[in-house]
C-alpha positions as a LaTeX table, in Angstrom:
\begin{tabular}{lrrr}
\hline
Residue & $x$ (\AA) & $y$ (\AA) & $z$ (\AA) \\
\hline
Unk1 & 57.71 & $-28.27$ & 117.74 \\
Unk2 & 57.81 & $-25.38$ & 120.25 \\
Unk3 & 56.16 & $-25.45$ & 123.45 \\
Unk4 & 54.11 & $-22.67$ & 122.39 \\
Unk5 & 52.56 & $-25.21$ & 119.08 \\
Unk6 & 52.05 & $-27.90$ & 122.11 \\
Unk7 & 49.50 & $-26.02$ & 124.05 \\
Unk8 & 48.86 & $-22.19$ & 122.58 \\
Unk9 & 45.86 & $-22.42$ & 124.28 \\
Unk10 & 46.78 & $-23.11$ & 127.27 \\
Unk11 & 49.74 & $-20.13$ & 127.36 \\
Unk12 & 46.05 & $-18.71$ & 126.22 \\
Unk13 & 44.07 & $-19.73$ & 129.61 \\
Unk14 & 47.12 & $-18.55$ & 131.53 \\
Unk15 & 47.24 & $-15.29$ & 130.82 \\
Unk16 & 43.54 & $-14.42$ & 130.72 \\
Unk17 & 43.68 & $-15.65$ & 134.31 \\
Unk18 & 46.12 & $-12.75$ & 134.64 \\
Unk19 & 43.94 & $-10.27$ & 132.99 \\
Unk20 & 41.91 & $-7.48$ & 134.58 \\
Unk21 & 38.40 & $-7.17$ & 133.00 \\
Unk22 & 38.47 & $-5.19$ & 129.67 \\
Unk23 & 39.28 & $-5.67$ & 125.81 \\
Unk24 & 42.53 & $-8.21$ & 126.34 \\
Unk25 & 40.57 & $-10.07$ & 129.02 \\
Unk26 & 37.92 & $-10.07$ & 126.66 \\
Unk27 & 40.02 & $-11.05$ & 123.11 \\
Unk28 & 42.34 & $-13.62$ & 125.44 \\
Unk29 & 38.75 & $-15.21$ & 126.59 \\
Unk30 & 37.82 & $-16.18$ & 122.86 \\
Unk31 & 40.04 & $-19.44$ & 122.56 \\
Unk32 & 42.13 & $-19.73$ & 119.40 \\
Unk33 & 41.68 & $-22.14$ & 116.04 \\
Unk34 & 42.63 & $-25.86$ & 117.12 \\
Unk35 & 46.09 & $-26.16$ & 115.95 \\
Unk36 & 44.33 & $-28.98$ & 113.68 \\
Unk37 & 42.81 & $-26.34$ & 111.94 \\
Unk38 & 42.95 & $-26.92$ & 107.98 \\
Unk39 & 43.83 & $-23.83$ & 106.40 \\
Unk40 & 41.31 & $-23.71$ & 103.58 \\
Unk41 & 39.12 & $-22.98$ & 106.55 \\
Unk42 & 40.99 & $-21.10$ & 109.28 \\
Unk43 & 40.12 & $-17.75$ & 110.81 \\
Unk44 & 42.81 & $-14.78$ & 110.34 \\
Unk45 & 43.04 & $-11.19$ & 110.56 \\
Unk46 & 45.61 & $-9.56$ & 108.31 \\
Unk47 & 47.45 & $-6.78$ & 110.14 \\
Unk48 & 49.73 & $-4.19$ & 109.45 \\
Unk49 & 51.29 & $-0.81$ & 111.64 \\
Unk50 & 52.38 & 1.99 & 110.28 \\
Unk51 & 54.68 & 3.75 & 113.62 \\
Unk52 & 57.51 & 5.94 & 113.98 \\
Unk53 & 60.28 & 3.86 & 114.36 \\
Unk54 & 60.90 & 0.41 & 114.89 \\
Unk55 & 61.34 & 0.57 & 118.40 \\
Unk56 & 58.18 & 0.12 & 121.02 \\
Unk57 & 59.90 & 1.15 & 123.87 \\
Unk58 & 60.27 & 4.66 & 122.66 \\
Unk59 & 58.42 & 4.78 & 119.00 \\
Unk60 & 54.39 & 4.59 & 118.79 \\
Unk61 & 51.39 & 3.40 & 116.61 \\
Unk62 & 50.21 & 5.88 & 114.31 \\
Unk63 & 48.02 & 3.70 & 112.36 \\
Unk64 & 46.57 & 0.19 & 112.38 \\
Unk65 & 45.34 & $-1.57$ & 109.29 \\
Unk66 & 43.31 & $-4.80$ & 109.62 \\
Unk67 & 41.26 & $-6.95$ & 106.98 \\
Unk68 & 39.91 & $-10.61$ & 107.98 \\
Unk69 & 41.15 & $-13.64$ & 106.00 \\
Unk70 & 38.41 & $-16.93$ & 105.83 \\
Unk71 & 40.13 & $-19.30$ & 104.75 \\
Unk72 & 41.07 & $-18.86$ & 100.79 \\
Unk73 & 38.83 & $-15.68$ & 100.59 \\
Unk74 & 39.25 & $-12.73$ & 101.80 \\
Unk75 & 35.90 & $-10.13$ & 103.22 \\
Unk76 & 36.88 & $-6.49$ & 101.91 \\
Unk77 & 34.05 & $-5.40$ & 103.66 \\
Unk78 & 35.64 & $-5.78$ & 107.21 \\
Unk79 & 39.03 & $-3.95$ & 106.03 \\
Unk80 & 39.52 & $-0.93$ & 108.51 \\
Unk81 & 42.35 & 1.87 & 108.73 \\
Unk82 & 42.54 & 3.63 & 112.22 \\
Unk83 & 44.41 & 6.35 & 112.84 \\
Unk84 & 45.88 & 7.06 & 116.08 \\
Unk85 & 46.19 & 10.35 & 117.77 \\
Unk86 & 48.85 & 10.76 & 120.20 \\
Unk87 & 48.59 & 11.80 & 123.74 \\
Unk88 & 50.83 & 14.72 & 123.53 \\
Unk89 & 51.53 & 17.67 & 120.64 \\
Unk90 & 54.31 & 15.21 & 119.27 \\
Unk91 & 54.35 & 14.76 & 115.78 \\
Unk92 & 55.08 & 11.69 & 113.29 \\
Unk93 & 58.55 & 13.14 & 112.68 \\
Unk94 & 60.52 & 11.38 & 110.34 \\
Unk95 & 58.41 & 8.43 & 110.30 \\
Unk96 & 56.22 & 10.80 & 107.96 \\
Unk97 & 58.60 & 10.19 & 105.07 \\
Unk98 & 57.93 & 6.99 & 105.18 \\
Unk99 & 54.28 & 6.34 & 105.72 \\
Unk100 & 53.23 & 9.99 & 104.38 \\
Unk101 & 50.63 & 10.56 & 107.43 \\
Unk102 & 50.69 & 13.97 & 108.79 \\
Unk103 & 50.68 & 15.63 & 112.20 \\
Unk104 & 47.13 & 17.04 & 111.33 \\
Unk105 & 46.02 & 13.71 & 109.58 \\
Unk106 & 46.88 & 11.56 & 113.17 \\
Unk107 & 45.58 & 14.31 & 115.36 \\
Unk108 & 42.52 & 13.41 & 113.91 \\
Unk109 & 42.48 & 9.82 & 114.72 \\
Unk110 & 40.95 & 7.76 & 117.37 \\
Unk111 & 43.03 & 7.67 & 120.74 \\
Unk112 & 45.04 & 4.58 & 121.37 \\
Unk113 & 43.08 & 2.90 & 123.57 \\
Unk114 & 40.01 & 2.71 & 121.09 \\
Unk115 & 42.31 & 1.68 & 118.38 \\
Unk116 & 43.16 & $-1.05$ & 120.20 \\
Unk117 & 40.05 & $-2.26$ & 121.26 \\
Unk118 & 39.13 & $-1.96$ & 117.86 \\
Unk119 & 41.84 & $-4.36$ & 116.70 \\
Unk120 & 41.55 & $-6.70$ & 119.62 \\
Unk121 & 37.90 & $-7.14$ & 119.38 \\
Unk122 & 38.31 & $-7.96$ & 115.31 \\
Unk123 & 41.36 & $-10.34$ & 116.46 \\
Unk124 & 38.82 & $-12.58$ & 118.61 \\
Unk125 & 39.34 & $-16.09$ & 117.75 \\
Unk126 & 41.52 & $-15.61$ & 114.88 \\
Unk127 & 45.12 & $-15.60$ & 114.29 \\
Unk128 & 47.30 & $-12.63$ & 113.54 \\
Unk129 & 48.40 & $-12.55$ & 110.04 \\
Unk130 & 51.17 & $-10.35$ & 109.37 \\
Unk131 & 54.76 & $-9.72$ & 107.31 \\
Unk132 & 57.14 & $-9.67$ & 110.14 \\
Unk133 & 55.13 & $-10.30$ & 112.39 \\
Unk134 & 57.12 & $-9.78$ & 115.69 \\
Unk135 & 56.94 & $-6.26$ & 114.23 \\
Unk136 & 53.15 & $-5.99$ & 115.03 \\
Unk137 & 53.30 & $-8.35$ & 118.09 \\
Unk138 & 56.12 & $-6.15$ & 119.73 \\
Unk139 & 54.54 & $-2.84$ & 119.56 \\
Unk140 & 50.76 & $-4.31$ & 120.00 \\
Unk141 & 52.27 & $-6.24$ & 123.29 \\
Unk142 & 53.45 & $-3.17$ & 124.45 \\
Unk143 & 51.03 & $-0.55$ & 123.79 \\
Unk144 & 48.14 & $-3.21$ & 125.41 \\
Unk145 & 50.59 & $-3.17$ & 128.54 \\
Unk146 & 50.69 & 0.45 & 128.93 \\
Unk147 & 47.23 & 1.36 & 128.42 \\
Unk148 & 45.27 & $-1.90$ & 129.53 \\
Unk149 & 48.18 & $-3.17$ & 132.18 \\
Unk150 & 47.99 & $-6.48$ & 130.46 \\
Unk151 & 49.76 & $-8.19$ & 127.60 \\
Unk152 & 48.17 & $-10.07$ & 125.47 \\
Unk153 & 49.22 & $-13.50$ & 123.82 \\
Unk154 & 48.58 & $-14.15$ & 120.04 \\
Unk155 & 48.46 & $-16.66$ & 117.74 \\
Unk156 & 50.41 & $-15.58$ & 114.96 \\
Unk157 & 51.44 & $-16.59$ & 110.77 \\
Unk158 & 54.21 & $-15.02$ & 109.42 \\
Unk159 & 54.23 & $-14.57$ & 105.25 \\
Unk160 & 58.12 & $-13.40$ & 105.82 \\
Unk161 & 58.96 & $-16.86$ & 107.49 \\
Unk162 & 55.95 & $-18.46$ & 105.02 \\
Unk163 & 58.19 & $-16.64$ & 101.93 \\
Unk164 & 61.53 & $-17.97$ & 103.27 \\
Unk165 & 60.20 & $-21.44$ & 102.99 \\
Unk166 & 58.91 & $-20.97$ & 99.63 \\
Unk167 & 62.52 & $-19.63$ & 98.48 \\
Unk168 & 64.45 & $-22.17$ & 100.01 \\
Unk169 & 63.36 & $-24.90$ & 97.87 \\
Unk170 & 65.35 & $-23.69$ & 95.17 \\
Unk171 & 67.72 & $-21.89$ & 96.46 \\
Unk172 & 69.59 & $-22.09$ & 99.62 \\
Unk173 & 71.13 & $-18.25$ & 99.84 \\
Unk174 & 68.00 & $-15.95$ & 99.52 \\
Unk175 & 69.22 & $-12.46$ & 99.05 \\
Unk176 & 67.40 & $-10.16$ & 101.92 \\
Unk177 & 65.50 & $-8.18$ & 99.43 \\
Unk178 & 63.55 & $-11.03$ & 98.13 \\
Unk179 & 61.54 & $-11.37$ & 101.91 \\
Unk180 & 60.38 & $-8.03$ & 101.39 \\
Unk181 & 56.63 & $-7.85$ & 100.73 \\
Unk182 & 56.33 & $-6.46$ & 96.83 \\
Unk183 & 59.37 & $-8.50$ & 96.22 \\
Unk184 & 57.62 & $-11.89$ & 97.36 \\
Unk185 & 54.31 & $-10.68$ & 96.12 \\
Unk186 & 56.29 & $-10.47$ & 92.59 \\
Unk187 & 57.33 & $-13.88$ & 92.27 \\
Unk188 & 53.26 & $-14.72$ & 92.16 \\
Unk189 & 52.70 & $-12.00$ & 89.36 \\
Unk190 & 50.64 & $-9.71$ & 92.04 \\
Unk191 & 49.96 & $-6.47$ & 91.63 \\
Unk192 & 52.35 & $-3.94$ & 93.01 \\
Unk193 & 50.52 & $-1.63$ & 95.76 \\
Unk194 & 51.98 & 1.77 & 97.33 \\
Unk195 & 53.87 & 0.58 & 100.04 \\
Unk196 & 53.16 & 1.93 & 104.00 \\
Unk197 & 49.78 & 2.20 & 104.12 \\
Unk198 & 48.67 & 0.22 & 106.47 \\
Unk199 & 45.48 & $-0.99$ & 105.33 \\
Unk200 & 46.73 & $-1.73$ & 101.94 \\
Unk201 & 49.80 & $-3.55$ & 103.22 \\
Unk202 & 47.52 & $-5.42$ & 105.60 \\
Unk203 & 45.32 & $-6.46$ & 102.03 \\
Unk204 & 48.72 & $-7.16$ & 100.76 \\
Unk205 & 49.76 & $-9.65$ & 103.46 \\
Unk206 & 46.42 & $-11.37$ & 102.87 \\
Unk207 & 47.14 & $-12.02$ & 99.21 \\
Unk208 & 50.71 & $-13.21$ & 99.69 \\
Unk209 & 49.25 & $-15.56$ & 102.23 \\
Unk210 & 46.79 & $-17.30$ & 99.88 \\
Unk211 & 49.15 & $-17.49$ & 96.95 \\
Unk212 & 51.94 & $-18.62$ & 99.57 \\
Unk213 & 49.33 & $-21.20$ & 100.93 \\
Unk214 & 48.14 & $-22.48$ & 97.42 \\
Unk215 & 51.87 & $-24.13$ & 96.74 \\
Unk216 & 51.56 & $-25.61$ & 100.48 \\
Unk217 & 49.14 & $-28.32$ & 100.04 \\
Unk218 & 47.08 & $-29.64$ & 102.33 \\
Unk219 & 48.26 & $-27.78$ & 105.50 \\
Unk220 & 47.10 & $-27.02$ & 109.10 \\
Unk221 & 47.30 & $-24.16$ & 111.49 \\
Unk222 & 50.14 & $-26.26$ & 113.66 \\
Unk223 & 52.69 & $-25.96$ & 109.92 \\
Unk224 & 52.59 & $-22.78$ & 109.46 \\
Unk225 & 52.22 & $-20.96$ & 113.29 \\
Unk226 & 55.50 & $-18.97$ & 115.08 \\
Unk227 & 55.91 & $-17.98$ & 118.13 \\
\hline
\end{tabular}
């Protein structure tokens, strides 16, 4: 077990003691599920980011997609798709190909550091719920350092590492393609979504998690974290 499963809330205490008053002081003083948390009844939000690259050190957030996960149900009502506008004239580039936003769509959006309160403030006392999730923890780690000078710590599920568990019960050589998210949705007869949206992709994390979850058993919050 890491040393991050041992005592997440006490990496928690630590670095809201390093925290200057506003939204990750304010998520990091909300104090995570008890790692003896069943999952039938644990607190998640699902999130997804659409960006333009893969890279947080030089690629940014365009949009952030978030829907809350209670347990085995999942509230529609508190799905939310922010845009982000960027701080300059840059555009999405490239990046538009894949998520189809526009330059005029995201200079419309909310600026990054109300997106992010946003999304930390809907993260209080729940875990992170993502596919790939050092994806979303990289670039949300970093963009809450630049614009809030602190970094915050999450507790986080992965449905890619949750999916690679699955497969390797039968089969010890899982070809990359099956991790993806439509692929692993389609082995529980889901329905197949447009792909890069973040909202949607964040509703289609949520899904794969419960149908993931439903072969588990009787599981807790300590199986099934990463760090």
């Amino acid at each position: 077990m890491s040393i991050f499963r041992k005592r997440h809330n006490r990496l928690r205490t630590d670095y809201l003691s390093r925290a200057p008053e506003g939204p990750v002081h304010d998520y990091l003083a909300e104090p995570f599920p008890a790692l003896d948390t069943p999952l039938r009844e644990l607190p998640m939000l699902a999130v997804d980011l659409e960006t333009t690259g893969l890279d947080p050190a030089v690629d940014r957030i365009v949009s952030i997609g978030f829907i809350p996960v209670d347990g085995h149900s999942i509230p529609i009502a508190g799905g939310r798709e922010l845009l982000v506008r960027p701080k300059t004239v840059e555009g999405v580039g490239h990046s538009a190909t894949v998520h189809g936003l526009t330059d005029d769509q995201v200079a419309a959006g909310l600026p990054l550091t109300e997106a992010l309160t946003q999304t930390l403030a809907a993260l209080r006392g729940r875990v992170l719920l993502a596919h790939h999730a050092a994806i979303e923890i990289r670039f949300l780690s970093r963009a809450c350092q630049n614009v809030f000078g602190a970094k915050p710590l999450f507790a986080a599920v992965d449905t890619l590492a949750l999916g690679s568990d699955f497969l390797m019960q039968g089969d010890d050589d899982i070809p990359r393609g099956r991790l993806r998210l439509s692929a692993l949705r389609a082995q529980f007869g889901l329905p197949r979504y447009r792909a890069h949206l973040a909202l949607t992709d964040a509703l289609a994390c949520a899904e794969l998690y419960l149908a993931l979850t439903a072969e588990m058993g009787q599981r807790t919050l300590k199986q099934v974290i990463v760090r």
